[in-house]
N, C-alpha and C positions, 0 to 999 in steps of 0.2 A: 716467468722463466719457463720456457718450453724444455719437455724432458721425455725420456720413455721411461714405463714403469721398470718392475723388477727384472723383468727376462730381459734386459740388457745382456749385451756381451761385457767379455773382456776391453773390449775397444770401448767402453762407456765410461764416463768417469761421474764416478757415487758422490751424491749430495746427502750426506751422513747427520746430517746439524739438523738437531727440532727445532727449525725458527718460529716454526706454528706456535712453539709454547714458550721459548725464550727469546728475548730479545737481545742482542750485544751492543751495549753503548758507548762503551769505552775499554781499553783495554793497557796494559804497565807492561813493558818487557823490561826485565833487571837480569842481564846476560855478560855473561864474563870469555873471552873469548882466548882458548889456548890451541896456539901453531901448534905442537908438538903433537896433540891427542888429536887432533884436528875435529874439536868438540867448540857447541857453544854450551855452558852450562850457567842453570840459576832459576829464577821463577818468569812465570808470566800470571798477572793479578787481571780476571776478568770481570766487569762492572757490568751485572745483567739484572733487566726487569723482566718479570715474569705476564705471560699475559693468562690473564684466567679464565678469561671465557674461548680459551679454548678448549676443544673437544678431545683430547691428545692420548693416546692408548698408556702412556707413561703416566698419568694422572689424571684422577678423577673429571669429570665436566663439572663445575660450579654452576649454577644459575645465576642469574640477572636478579631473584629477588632475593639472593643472599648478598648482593654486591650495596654498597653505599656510594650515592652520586652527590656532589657537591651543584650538580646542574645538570641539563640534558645532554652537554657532551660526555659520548663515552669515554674518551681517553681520561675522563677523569673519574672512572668510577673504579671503588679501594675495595678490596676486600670486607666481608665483615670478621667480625672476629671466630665467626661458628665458622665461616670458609678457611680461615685461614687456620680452623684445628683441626678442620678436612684431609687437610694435606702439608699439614707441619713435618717436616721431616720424612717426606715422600716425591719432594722433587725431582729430577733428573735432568742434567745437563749431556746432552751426545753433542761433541763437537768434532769436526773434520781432521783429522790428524794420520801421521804415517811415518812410520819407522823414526819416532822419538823415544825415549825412554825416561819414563813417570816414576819418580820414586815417591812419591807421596801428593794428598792433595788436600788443601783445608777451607773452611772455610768462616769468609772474616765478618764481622759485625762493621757495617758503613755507620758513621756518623751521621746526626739529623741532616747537617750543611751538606752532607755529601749527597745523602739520600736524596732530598731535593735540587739539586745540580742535576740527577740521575733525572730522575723524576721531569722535568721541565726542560730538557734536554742544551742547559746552559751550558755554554764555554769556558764559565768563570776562571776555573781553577784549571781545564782541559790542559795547557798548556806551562802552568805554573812548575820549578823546579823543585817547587817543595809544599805544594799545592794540596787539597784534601784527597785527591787519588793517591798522590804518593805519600802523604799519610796514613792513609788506609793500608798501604800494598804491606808500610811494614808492621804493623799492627798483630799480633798473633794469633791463631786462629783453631779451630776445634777440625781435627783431622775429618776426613770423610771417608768414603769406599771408592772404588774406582776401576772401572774393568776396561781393558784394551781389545780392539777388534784392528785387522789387516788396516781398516781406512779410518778408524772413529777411535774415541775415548768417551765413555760413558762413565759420571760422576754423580754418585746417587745418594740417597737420605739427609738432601737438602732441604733447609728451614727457608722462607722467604721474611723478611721483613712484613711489619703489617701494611707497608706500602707497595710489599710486593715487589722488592729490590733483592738484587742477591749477587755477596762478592765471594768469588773465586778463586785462592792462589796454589798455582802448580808449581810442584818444585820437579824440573827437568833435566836430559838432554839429549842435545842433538845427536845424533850417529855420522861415523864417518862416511859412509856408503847412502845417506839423506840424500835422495833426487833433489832437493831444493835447493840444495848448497853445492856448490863447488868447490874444490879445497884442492889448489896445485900451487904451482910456480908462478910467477910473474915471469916476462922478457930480459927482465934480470936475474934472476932465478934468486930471486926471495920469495919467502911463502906468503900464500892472501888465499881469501875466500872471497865470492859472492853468488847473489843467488842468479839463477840460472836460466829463471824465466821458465821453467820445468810445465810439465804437463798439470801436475799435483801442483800448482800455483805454491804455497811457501808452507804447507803442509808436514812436510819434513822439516822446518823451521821451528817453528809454532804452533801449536793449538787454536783452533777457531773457530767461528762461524765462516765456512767458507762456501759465498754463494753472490752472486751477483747482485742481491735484494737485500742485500745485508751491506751499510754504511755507518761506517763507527770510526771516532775521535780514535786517536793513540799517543803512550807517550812510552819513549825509549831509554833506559842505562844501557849504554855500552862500554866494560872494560877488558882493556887489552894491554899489552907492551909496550911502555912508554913510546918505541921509535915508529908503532905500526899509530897509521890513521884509520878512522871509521869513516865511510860516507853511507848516508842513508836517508830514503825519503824523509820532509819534514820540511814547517814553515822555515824557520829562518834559521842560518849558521848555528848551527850546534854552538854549546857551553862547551867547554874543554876544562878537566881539572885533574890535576896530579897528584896520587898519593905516594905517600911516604915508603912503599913497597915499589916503585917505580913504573907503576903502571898507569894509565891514563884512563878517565872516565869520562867517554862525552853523550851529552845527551842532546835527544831529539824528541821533538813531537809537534801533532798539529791539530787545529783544533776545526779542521773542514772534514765532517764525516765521508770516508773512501771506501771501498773494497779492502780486504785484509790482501787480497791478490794484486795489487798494486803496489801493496809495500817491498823495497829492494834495498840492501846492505852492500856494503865491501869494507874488508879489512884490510890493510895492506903496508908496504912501506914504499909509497909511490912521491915521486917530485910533483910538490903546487906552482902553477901562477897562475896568475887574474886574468882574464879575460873581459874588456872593460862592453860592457851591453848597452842596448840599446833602452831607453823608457818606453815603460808601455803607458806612460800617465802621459793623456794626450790635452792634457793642460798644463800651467804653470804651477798650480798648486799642487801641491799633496794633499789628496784627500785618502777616508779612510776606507773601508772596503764595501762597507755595506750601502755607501752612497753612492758608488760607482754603479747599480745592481738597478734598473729600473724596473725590473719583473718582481722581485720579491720583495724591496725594498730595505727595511732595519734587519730581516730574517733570512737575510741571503745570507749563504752559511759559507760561498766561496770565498777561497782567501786570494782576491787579486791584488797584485803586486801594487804596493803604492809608493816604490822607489822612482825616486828619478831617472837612477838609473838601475836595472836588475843586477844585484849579482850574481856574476859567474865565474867560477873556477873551475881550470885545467885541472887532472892528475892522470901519471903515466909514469910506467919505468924511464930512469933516467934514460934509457938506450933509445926511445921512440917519441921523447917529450919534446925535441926540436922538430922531428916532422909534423906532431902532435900540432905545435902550438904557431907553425908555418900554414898548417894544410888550415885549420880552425880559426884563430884570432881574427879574422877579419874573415871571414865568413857568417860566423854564429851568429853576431851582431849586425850584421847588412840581412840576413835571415829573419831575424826576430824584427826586425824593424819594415820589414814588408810583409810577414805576418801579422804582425801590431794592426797595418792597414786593413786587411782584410779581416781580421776574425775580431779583432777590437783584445781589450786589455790582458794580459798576461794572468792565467787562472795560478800563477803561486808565485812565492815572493824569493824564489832564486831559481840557481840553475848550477849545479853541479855534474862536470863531465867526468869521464873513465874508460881511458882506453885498457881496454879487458884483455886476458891472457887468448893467443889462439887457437886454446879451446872452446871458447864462448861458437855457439853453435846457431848463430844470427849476426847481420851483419849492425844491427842495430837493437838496442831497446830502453824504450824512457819507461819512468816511473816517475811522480810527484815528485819532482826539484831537483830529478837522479836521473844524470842519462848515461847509458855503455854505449862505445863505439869498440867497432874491432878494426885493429890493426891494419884488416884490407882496403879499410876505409882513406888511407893514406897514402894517396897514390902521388904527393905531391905538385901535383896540379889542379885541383880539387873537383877533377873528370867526375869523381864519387861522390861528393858534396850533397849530390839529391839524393841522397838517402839521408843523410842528418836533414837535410829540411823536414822530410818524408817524419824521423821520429820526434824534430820540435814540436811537429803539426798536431801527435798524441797528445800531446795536454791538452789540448784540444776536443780530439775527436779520440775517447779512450778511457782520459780522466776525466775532463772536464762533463764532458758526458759519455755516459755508458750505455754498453747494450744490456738491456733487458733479460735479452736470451743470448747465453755464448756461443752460440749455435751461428748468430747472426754477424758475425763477423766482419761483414764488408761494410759495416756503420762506423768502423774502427780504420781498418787497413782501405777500403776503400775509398776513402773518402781525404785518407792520407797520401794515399799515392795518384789520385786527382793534382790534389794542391803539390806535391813535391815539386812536379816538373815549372810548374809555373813560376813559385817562390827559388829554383834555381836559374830557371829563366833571367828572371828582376835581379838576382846575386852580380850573377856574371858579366850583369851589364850590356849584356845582348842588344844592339838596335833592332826597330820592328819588326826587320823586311828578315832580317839574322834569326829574332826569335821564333817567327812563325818555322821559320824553316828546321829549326832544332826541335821546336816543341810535334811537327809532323814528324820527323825523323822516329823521336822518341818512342812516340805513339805505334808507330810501323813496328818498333822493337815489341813495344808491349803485345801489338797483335799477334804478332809470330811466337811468342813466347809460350800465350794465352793455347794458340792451337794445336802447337805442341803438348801443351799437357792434358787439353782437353782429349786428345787423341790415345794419351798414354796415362788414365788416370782414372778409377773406378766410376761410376757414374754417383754413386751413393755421395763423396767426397766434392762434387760439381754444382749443388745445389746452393745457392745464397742463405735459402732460408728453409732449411731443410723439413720443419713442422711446422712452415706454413700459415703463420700467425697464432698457431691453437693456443689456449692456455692451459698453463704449469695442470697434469693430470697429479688426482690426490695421491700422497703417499700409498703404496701397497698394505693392503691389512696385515700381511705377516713381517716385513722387515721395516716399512715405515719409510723407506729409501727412494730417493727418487733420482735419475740417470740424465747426465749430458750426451748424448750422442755424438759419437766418434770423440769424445770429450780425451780420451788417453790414446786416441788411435796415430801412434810413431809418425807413420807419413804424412798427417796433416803440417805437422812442424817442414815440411823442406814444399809446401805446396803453392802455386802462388793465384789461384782460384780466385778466391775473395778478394784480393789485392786486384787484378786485371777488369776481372768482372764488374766487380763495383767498379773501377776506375771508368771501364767502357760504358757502363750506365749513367753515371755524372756527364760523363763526356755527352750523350748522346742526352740527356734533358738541357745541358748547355748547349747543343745544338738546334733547340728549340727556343730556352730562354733570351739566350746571345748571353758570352761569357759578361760582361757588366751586371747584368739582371743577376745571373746564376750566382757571381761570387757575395753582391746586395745579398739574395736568399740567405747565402751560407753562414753568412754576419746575422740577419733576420734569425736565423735555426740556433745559433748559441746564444743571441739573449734571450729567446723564449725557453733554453731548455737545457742551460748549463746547471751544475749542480743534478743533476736527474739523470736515469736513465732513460734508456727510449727504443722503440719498436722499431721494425721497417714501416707500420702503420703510422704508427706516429711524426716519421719524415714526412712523407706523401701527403699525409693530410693538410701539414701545413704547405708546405709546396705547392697543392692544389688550391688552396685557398689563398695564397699569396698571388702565383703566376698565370693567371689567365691566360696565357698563349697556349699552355698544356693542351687546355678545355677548345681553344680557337683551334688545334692542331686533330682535334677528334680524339684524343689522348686521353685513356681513362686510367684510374688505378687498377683496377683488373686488368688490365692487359699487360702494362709493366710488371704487375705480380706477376703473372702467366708466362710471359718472355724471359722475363730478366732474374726471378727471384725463385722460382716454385718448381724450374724443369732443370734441368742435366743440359750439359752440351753448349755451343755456341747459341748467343739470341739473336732471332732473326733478325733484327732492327740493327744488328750490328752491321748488314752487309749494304744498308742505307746511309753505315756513318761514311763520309771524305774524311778518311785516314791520311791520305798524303795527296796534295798540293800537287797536280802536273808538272809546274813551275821551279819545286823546291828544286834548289838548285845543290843541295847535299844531296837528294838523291838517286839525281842526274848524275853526278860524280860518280858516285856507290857503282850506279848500276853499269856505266861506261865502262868502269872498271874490272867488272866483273865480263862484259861481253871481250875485251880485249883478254884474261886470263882464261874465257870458255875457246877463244881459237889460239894461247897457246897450249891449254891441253891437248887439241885436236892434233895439233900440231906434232906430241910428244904422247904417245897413245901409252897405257900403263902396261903394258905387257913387254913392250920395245924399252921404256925406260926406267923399267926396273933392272935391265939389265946392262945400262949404262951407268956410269960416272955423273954425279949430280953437278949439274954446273948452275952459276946463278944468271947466266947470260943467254937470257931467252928471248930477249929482245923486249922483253916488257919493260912499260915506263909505268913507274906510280906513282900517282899521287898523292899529293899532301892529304892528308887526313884528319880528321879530330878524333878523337878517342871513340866516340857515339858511332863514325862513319867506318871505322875500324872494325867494331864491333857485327855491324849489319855485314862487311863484307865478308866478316870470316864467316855471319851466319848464313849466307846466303850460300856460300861455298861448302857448307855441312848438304847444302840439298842436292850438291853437284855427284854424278857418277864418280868420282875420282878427281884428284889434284894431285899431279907428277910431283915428285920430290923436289925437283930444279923450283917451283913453285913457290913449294913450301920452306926453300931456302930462304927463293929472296925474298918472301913476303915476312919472316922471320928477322933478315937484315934489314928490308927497309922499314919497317913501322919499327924496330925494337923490342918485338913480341915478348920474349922472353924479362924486360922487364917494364911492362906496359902496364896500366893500370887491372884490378885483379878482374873486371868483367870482359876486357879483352883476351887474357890470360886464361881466361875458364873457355874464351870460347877455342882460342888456341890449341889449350891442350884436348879439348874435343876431337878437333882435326887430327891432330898427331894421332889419338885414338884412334879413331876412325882409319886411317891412313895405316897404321901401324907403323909408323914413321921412327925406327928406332933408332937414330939416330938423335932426338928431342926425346928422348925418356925422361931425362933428366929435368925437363922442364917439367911435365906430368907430377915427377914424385918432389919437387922443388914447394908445386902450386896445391899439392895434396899437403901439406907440412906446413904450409905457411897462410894457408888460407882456407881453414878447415872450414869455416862456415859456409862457403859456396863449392864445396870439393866432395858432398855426401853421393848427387849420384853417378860421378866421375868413376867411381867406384863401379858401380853396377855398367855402365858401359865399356870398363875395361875388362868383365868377365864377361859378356855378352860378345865381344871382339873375336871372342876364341884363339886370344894371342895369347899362350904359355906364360913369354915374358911378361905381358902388360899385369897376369893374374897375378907373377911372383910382387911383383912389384907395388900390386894392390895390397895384399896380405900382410906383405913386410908395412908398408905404409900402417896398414891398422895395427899390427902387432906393435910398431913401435909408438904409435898414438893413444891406444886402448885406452889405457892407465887413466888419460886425463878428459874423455871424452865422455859428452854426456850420456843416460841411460836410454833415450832415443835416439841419437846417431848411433849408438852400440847395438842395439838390435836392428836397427836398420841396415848399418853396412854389412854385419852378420848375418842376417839374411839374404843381402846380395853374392857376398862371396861364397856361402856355404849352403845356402838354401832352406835351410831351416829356421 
């Protein structure tokens, strides 16, 4: 895990947790969930072994020849008993945590079974309802001490087991104002929570080991109001049970060790149906998991689907669940089932969807067997679609395998938004000559996008891989802390770097490979390294050792580090890719289009027809369009001196603008922006309201316009948004409109 030491800034986010000296193996949440207080409250029981030989300022260093070994592997060497009176009742647990509240903390005596479940790092019970975890969790337990810091909870004059296990139970809860939680309205205006996707990953959630090198089993109680539903990562369909007070208790858990930063919740009172999926078992049989697994064999620990068919289920306020399960039902499943092809078997054994309230402040995000979509995603002709391929692709590249270092980013989003366009491609049913021409279209969007931000965008924030391969520097002697870089910095969240970057990197080794080879690789890179995380090093390596044309091409890894991953700015290899086709006959159209609207600007100079009557009869003819070719024309028109109002009428009459899918719509009300076209305000403060996760820096453009109106307009929008917006669009837009 690459990190800076202590002198981080604010913009850093603190790796608080002594994994050096604890380990987290499994962990219980027993959470009660009340609308009203907008709290979750109750325990969470943590299952930790300690590791002795380490060196750790919170406790002593043991030696090697106080330890006892049953053979020459060290994971098997125990305490002796002089070690363990070393440091009886002198342990310390620092876990990652932020704005919860601790009212006490104990700790439990694990049974022998359990111990060794710990110990051996067995499944057995992982997922059992009544299993020796959750035995343990209720068990009672010998109080402890416990001190709170801004990021940590530190839990001290802990005993280990003589095997050097040690259990945990907090009794907590969450605050209203938790960055990890969200707690508003639904589109029906019923109350729900979920999490947020927040910078602080679930922090304000739970207590934990929270760090990318840290993978651990869980198991879940969730009780709430008999009418609300829970969804939440986890292998299969929750338990549901109802007590006698009228509240409902479901549980979840899974027994594939994850990130604690990948776990996601919603509570709610949203409408189900089924969504029938596709199999990812690409035989007749059903087989079990670990035989699926040809890298690790019995000890492959992921849990790929062994349904014939996956399950999936819709949820949404009833108000949005027809568009919902129009725009979806027959997408998800022709998605998964062309992912299936390429990446091979489905890494979990469902799939649960959620269309999120719109303040959710992304247009998409999965988690293990949990995916949110937002609202704008539902354009009813499923224009938007390749973004839900874009977050199926995350089980994949996210969960399935992770980065190393969070830093590295474009192993995630990168590599996601490669595959998106393609797997929307294959959806939509495109024929050859159609898809090439959509899939360069696309491509020309993501370039223009890319160099827009490259141009307006710190250099620090433009890096792939910002430290460069180094490894994780030690903890500081005086705090012990070790920092992600830019790890809480607000505008990394609205940035799209890593996503383009990496995309134009893939692109451009498929330009070498030929897409066949490349997507072979991509299939090749998740059976050698699912369940695992991984480097940028670690890609390349195998890449190079697989793809011999790299090496025919004079293509070394240093150089793609040096281009692509290590500098700031556009890489130069990119002005080598063929982004668009001479031929493409979309962006013949596009640009037709565009020279017949630059001679009737000419035609209607802006100083003369400002002072005229807008009329829509300028003589232009337009063209049919697709939503993608809509898109490129308005953005091409952002790079134009000016666009007469007559223009901007009929370009608003003819394509529909104002209620057009939301990326045509964002580029829209740019224009208006720009234009100050006040007459379309109304579409501005419509697209600010309804589509908050692509409207943060609409914001900063309409105070940069220097239009009075456009600022009232902005302010009112956030004044009446504020309330339900998360803690980084809030200081973000806050910053745009006020400066500080």
């Amino acid at each position: 895990m690459s990190t800076t030491t202590a002198d981080s800034t604010e913009m850093d986010l603190p790796l608080s947790a002594n994994i050096g000296l604890v380990k987290l193996n499994h962990f219980l949440l027993d959470l009660e969930c009340n609308m009203e207080s907008r709290k979750l409250f109750g325990t969470i029981t943590l299952f930790c072994s300690f590791n002795y030989l380490s060196n750790h300022r919170s406790c002593e260093p043991i030696e090697a020849s106080n330890l006892q070994s049953t053979g020459n592997d060290l994971t098997s060497l125990e305490p002796s008993r002089q070690a363990l009176s070393s440091i009886h009742g002198n342990l310390v647990i620092t876990l990652d945590s932020f704005g919860i509240s601790i009212s006490s903390v104990e700790e439990v005596s694990p049974s022998l079974e359990l111990e060794n479940q710990m110990r051996t790092g067995s499944r057995t019970s992982a997922g059992e309802e009544d299993g020796a975890f959750v035995q343990c969790s209720r068990v009672p337990g010998r109080e402890v001490q416990f001190e709170m810091a801004k990021h940590c909870v530190r839990i001290t004059g802990l005993s280990p087991t003589q095997r050097g296990m040690c259990v945990v139970r907090i009794h907590y809860s969450t605050l209203p104002e938790g960055p990890s939680l969200k707690w508003t309205l639904d589109q029906d205006g019923n109350p729900c929570v979920f999490t947020i996707g927040h910078w602080l990953n679930n922090r304000s959630w739970f207590p934990s080991q929270d760090a990318p090198s840290v993978l651990t089993m869980w198991q879940a109680r969730i009780t709430v109001p008999a009418n609300c539903t829970v969804l939440m990562s986890g292998d299969r369909k929750p338990a549901v049970s109802v007590h006698s007070q009228g509240k409902s208790i479901f549980y979840f858990y899974t027994t594939m060790p994850m990130p604690t930063s990948t776990l996601a919740l919603a509570v709610g009172c949203w409408k189900e149906v089924t969504i029938t999926g596709e199999s990812s078992i690409m035989c007749s049989e059903q087989t079990s998991s670990q035989y699926l697994c040809t890298i690790h064999g019995e000890d492959c620990q992921t849990n790929f689907s062994n349904e014939q068919v996956l399950p999936c289920r819709l949820f949404a306020p009833s108000c949005v669940l027809s568009a919902a399960l129009s725009e979806l039902e027959h997408y998800v499943p022709s998605c998964m089932k062309q992912v299936y092809q390429i990446l091979g078997y489905h890494p979990f054994q469902r799939l649960d969807i959620l269309i999120v309230p719109p303040c959710f402040d992304s247009l998409g995000m999965m988690s293990p067997s949990l995916l949110f979509l937002a609202q704008s995603l539902l354009a009813g002709d499923q224009s938007m679609c390749a973004r839900v391929a874009h977050e199926i692709c995350h089980s994949w590249f996210g969960l399935l395998i992770g980065p190393k270092d969070w830093t590295e980013e474009w192993l995630t989003e990168g590599f996601c938004t490669y595959l998106e366009d393609i797997l929307h491609a294959h959806v939509m049913g495109w024929q050859k000559d159609v898809m090439s021409d959509h899939l360069s279209l696309r491509c020309l969007l993501k370039e223009r996008t890319l160099r827009a931000e490259v141009e307006n965008t710190e250099e620090s924030l433009q890096t792939l891989r910002p430290n460069k391969g180094e490894e994780a520097l030690p903890p500081d002697d005086t705090t012990g802390i070790q920092y992600v870089k830019n790890g809480m910095n607000p505008n990394k969240a609205f940035m799209q770097v890593h996503y383009l970057k990496g995309f134009f990197l893939l692109r451009f080794l498929e330009s070498v490979v030929g897409v066949d080879g490349f997507l072979e690789f991509l299939k090749e890179y998740v059976t050698q390294f699912h369940g695992q995380l991984v480097s940028s090093q670690d890609f390349f390596d195998l890449l190079f050792s697989l793809c011999l044309d790299l090496r025919q091409q004079d293509l070394t890894k240093e150089q793609l580090f040096e281009d692509w991953l290590d500098c700031a700015g556009m890489p130069k290899s990119l002005d080598n890719l063929n982004i668009t086709e001479k031929n493409n006959i979309l962006l013949q159209e596009v640009n037709a289009q565009v020279v017949e609207i630059r001679a009737s600007c000419r035609q209607s100079p802006r100083r003369v027809h400002k002072k005229r009557k807008c009329s829509t009869d300028d003589g232009l003819h337009f063209r049919k369009f697709d939503p993608d070719q809509v898109v490129l024309l308005l953005d091409v028109l952002l790079d134009e001196d000016a666009v007469p109002n007559s223009v901007l009428e009929a370009l608003r009459i003819h394509y529909s603008l104002q209620t057009a899918n939301a990326e045509v719509r964002h580029r829209w009300c740019e224009l208006v922006v720009r234009e100050k076209a006040l007459k379309y305000y109304d579409d501005v403060r419509s697209f600010l309201v309804k589509d908050q996760a692509m409207g943060v820096y609409l914001y900063g453009e309409m105070v940069i316009s220097g239009c009075a109106k456009q600022k009232h307009i902005a302010v009112e929008c956030f004044q009446l948004l504020r309330q339900d917006m998360p803690e980084g669009v809030i200081k973000t837009v806050h910053c745009m409109l006020y400066g500080d």
